[in-house]
C-alpha positions in Angstrom: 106.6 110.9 119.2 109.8 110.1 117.8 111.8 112.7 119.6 110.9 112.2 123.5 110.9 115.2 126.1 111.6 115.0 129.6 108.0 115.4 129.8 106.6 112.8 127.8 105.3 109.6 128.7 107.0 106.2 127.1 104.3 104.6 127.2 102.5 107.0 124.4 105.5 106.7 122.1 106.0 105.0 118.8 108.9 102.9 119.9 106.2 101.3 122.7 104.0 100.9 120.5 106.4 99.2 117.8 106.8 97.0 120.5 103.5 95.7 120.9 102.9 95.2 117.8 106.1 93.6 116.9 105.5 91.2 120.0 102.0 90.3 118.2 103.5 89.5 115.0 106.2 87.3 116.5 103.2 85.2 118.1 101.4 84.5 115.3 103.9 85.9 112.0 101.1 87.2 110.0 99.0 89.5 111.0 96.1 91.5 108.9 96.4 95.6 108.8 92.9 96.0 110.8 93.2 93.3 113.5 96.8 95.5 113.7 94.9 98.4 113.9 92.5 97.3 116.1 95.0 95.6 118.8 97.1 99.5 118.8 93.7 100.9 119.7 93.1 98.7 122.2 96.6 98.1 123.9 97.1 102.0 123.4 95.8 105.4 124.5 97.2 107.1 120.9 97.1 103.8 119.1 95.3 105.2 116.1 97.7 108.5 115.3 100.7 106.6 116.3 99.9 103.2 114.4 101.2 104.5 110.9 104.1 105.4 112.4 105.1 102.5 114.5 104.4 100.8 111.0 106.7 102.4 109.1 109.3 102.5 111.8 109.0 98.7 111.6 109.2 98.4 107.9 112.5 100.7 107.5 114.1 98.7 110.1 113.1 95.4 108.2 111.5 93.8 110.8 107.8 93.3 108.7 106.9 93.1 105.2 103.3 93.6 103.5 101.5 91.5 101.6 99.1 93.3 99.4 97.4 90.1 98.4 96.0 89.6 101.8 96.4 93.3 103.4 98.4 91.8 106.0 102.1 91.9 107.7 104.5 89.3 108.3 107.1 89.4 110.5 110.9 89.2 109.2 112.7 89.5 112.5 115.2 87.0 113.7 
């Protein structure tokens, strides 16, 4: 969820999980979309409806770019 409630668990939001992920990308700077996929599932209860947006959250703020050669992210941060 983008817009958090007083209710709402930040754990289960897309800034966490933008935050896993982007700590995975900083370890090893490329990254292919399903082992991406597959680690959100796997670190997170709504990994799967909440990876697409943690994605694109990530890519507006410039912090990864795709590759379509190899289907796979690299990380652009500082």
């Amino acid at each position: 969820m983008l817009r958090p409630t007083k209710h709402m668990n930040p754990d289960r939001s897309v800034l966490a999980l933008s935050a896993l992920l982007l700590a995975r990308l900083k370890k090893s700077r490329i990254a292919s979309y399903s082992s991406l996929v597959e680690y959100a599932i796997k670190r997170s209860k709504d990994g799967d409806t909440l990876f697409a947006s943690a994605l694109s959250l990530m890519y507006v703020l410039g912090l990864v770019e795709y590759r379509p050669r190899t289907d796979s992210f690299e990380y652009m941060g500082p």
